[in-house]
Each structure stands twice: as structure tokens, then as C-alpha cells.
C-alpha positions as CSV (number, residue, x, y, z in Angstrom):
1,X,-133.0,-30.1,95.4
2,X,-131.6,-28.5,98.3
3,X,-132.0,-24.7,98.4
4,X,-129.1,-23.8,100.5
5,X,-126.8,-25.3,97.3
6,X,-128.5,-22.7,95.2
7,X,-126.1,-22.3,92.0
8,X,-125.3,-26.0,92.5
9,X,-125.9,-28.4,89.6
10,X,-128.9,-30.8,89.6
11,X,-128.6,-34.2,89.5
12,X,-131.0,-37.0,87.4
13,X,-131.0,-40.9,88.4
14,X,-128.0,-41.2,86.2
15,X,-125.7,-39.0,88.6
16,X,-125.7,-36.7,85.0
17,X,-125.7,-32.9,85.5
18,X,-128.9,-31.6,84.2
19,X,-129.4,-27.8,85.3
20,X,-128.6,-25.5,88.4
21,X,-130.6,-24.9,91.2
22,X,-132.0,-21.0,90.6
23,X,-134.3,-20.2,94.0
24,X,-135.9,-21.1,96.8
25,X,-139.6,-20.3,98.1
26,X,-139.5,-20.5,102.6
27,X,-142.0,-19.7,104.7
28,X,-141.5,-20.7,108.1
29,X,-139.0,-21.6,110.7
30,X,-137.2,-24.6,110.8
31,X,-137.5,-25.0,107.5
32,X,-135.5,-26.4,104.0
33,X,-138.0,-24.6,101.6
34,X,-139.2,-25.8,97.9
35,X,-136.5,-25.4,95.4
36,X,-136.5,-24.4,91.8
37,X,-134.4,-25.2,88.6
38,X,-133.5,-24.2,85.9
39,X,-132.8,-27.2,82.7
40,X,-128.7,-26.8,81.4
41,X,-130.1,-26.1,77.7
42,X,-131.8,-23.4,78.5
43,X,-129.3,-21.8,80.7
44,X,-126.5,-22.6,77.9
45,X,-128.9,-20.1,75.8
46,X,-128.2,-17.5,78.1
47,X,-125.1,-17.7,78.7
48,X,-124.5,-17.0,75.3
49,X,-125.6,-13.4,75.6
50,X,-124.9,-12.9,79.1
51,X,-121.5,-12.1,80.2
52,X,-119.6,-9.3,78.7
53,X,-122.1,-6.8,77.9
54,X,-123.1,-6.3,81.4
55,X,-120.2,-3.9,82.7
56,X,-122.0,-2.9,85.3
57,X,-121.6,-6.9,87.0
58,X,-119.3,-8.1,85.0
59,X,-118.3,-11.6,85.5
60,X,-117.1,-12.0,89.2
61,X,-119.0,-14.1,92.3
62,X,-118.0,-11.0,94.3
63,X,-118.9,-7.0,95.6
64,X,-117.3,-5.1,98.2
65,X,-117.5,-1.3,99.1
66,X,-117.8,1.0,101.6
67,X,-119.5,4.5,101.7
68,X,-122.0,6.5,103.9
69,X,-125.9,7.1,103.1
70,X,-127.8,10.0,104.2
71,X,-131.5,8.8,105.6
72,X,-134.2,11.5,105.5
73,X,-137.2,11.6,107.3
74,X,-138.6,8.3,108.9
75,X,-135.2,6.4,108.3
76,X,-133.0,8.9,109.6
77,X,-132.5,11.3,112.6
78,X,-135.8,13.3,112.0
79,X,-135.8,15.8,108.7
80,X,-132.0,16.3,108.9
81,X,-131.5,12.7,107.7
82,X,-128.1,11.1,109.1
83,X,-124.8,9.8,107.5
84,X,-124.4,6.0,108.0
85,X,-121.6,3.7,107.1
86,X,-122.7,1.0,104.6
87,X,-121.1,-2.3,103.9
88,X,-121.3,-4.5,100.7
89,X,-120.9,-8.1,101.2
90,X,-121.3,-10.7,98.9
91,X,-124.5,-12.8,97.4
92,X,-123.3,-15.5,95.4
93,X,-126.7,-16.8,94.5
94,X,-128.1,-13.4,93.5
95,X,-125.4,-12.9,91.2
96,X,-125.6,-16.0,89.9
97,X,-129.2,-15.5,88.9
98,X,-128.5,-12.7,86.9
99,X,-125.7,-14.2,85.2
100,X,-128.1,-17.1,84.1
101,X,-131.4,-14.2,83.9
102,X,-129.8,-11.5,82.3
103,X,-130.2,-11.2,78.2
104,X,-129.0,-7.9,76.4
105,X,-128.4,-4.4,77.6
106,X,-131.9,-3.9,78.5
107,X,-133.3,-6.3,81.2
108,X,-135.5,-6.9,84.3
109,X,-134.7,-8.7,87.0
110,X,-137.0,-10.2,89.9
111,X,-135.5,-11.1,93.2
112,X,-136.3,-13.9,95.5
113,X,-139.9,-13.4,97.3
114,X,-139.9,-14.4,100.8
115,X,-143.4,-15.7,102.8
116,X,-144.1,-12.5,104.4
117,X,-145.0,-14.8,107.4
118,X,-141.2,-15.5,107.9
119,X,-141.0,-11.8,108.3
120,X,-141.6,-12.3,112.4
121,X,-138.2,-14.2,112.7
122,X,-136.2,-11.3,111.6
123,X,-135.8,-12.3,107.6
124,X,-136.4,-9.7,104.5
125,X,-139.1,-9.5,102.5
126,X,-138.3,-7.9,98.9
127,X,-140.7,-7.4,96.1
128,X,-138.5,-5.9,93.8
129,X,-137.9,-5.4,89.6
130,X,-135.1,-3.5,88.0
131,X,-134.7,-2.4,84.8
132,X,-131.1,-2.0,83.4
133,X,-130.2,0.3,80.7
134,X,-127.6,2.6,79.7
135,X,-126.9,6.4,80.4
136,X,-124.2,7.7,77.8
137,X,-121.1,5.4,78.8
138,X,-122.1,4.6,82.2
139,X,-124.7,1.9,83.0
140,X,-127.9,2.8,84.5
141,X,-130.0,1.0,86.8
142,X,-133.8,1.7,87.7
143,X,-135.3,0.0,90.2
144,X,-138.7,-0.2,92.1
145,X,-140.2,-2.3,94.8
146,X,-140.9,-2.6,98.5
147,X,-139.5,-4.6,101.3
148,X,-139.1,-4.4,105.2
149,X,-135.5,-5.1,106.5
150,X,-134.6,-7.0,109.5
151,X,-134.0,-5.0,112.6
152,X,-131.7,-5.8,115.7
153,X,-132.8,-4.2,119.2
154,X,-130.7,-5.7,120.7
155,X,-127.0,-4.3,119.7
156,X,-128.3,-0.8,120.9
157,X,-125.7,-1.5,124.2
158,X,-123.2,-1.9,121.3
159,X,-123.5,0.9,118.9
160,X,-124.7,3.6,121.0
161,X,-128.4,4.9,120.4
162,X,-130.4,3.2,118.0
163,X,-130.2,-0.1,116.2
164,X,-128.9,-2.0,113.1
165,X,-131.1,-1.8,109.8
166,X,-129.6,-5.1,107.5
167,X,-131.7,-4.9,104.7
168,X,-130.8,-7.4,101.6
169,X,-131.0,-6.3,98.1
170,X,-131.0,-8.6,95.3
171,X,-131.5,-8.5,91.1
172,X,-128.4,-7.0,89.4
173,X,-126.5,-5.4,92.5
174,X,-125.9,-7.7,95.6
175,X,-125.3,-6.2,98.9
176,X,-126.3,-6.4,102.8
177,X,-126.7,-2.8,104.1
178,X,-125.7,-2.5,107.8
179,X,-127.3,1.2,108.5
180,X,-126.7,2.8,111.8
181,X,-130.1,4.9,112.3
182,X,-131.9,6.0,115.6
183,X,-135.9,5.2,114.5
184,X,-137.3,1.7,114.0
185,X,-139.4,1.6,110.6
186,X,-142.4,-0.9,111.6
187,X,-144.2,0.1,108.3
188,X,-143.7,-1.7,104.7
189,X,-141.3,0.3,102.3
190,X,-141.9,1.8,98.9
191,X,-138.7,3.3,97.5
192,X,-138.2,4.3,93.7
193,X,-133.9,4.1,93.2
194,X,-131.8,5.3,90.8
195,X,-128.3,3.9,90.5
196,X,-125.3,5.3,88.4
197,X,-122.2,3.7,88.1
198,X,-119.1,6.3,87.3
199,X,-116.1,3.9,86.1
200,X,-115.1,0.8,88.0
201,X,-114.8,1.7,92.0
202,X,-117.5,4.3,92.3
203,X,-121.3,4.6,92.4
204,X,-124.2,6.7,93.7
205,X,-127.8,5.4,95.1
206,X,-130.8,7.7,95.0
207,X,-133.9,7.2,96.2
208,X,-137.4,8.7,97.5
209,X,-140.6,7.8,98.4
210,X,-143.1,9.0,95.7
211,X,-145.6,9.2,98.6
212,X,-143.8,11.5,100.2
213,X,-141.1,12.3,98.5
214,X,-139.7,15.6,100.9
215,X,-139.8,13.5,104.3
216,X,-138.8,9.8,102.7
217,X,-135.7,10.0,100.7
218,X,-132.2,7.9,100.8
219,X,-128.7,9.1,99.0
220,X,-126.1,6.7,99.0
221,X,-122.4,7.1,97.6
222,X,-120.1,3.9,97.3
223,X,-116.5,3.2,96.6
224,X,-115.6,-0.4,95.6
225,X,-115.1,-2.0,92.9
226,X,-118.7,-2.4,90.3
227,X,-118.0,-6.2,89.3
């Protein structure tokens, strides 16, 4: 199983299709990783209660957005915080594991845990759950976890002061974050986010640090489309 064809279809000695591949454990550099699968009759279970009721996702291999987030205390320009330009792009494989994860309105959701070893060749680490629920008519996502992004030095000639934060998120909401900030974060982060989704092209991110909640805090506002 090849874990760069995750959401590909596994293959038995007959040339038969007997599941998809669902994740990959790495932990070093080069490296092709250990894959995982999942059987076809298990995910054909699923399926049958996946799809439709999860609005917030719906059924599309694709997110895209743009908005600004407001960093406050060690991720942004001291206690003032600073507005940053955020751009979605799309993880077919994380979506893909919802689709197949994903039962009813009320779910959690584990993301892919990378060797925190790999962490030294620039790569994200996320330990991360979310629980999805419902909030009136909008959906409602509650998420907690810790990871440490991936940080460029070397585009500071490009952008000005500071550097590039690309930090992956994964479970029911996709993304790469490109953050433009002026202080390097060294330390692992704990972050508890909210997420509400108002209609189909707009959405708000909130989150703090319960450590220290008054110097540690992250707003985000989005406008694409919540597929």
C-alpha cells in the first residue's frame, strides 16, 4: 500500500478492489511510511450514514476561502495581536477520511499523527479530536488538541519582517493556513477552537489558550464556500 495514493483502492492477488487506503504513519526523511486500510464492507456501512447529513462538509473533494485572523499574544505582534491573510487549500485525503469516519450528527474525528521526530525537517505535528454537533440551524464544531506548524525563515526577504506560519489542520475542516506574523513560536501549542458556520460561504474560528487565555488567543473570519 502506498501512502501517497491515500483514498486509492487496495488491491488483493486477484487485481479485485478490496478497501481504500485511510493513513499513513512517517517518521523520518526519505521515507514511504507504513500504510493503513480500511476493508470495502466496512466502509460501505458508512457510507450509508455519511453523506447528507453533514452540511457542514457536504459531499465535495474541495475547500477554498479567504479571510484575515487576528493573533494575540505569542502568535501575533505582542498583546495587540495582528490581522493576517489566511488561505484555504484543499486536502483530499483528510476529507476523504471523514467521509468514510463520519457516522451521524454527533461525531469525533482523529487526524493523522505524525513522528514528532519528523518535526526537524519542517513537517506538522497534530494531535487533534473534534467533536461535531449542532448549534440551532448552523453546525457546530468543537475542537481540541496541540500541534507545532512548520515555519519558513527564509521568505523574511520576501514578505517583509517576519516569517510564514503553514500549519495543517485536519478532521472535519481541511485547510493549510499561510499566517503572516513577526514572532517564531518554538514551544508546542495547546489551543481549544470553536467553529461556526453561518450559511454556505461564511464562517468564524475562535480560539484561546486555557493556559493563558488573555495573552494566547486566535479569531479567524472566513469567506468561501463550507463544502
Amino acid at each position: 500500500v502506498n501512502p501517497g495514493n491515500s483514498g486509492g483502492p487496495v488491491l488483493d492477488g486477484n487485481g479485485q478492489v478490496v478497501g481504500v487506503v485511510t493513513g499513513k504513519l512517517v517518521g523520518g526523511i526519505p521515507v514511504e511510511g507504513l500504510g493503513f486500510a480500511t476493508r470495502g464492507t466496512i466502509l460501505a456501512e458508512l457510507e450509508k450514514s455519511a453523506g447528507s447529513e453533514h452540511e457542514y462538509t457536504g459531499r465535495m473533494d474541495l475547500q477554498f476561502g479567504a479571510g484575515f485572523t487576528v493573533f494575540g499574544g505569542p502568535w501575533g505582534k505582542g498583546a495587540g495581536g495582528t490581522v493576517a491573510l489566511s488561505v484555504l487549500a484543499w486536502d483530499l485525503v483528510a476529507l476523504r477520511a471523514h467521509f468514510l469516519l463520519g457516522v451521524g450528527d454527533d461525531n469525533v474525528y482523529g487526524t493523522e499523527i505524525v513522528d514528532r521526530d519528523f518535526l526537524r525537517y519542517g513537517w506538522d505535528a497534530l494531535l487533534e479530536y473534534r467533536l461535531a454537533a449542532r448549534l440551532g440551524g448552523n453546525p457546530f464544531l468543537f475542537s481540541f488538541g496541540g500541534g507545532v506548524g512548520m515555519i519558513f525563515d527564509d521568505v523574511d526577504e520576501l514578505v517583509g519582517k517576519g516569517s510564514v506560519d503553514a500549519t495543517t489542520c485536519g478532521a472535519t475542516k481541511c485547510n493549510v493556513d499561510l499566517t503572516y506574523t513577526n514572532r517564531r513560536t518554538d514551544r508546542d501549542q495547546f489551543m481549544v477552537i470553536g467553529t461556526i458556520g453561518l450559511g454556505e460561504f461564511f464562517r468564524f474560528n475562535l480560539g484561546f489558550n486555557p493556559d493563558d487565555f488573555e495573552d494566547s488567543y486566535m479569531l479567524q473570519a472566513i469567506f468561501g464556500m463550507n463544502i
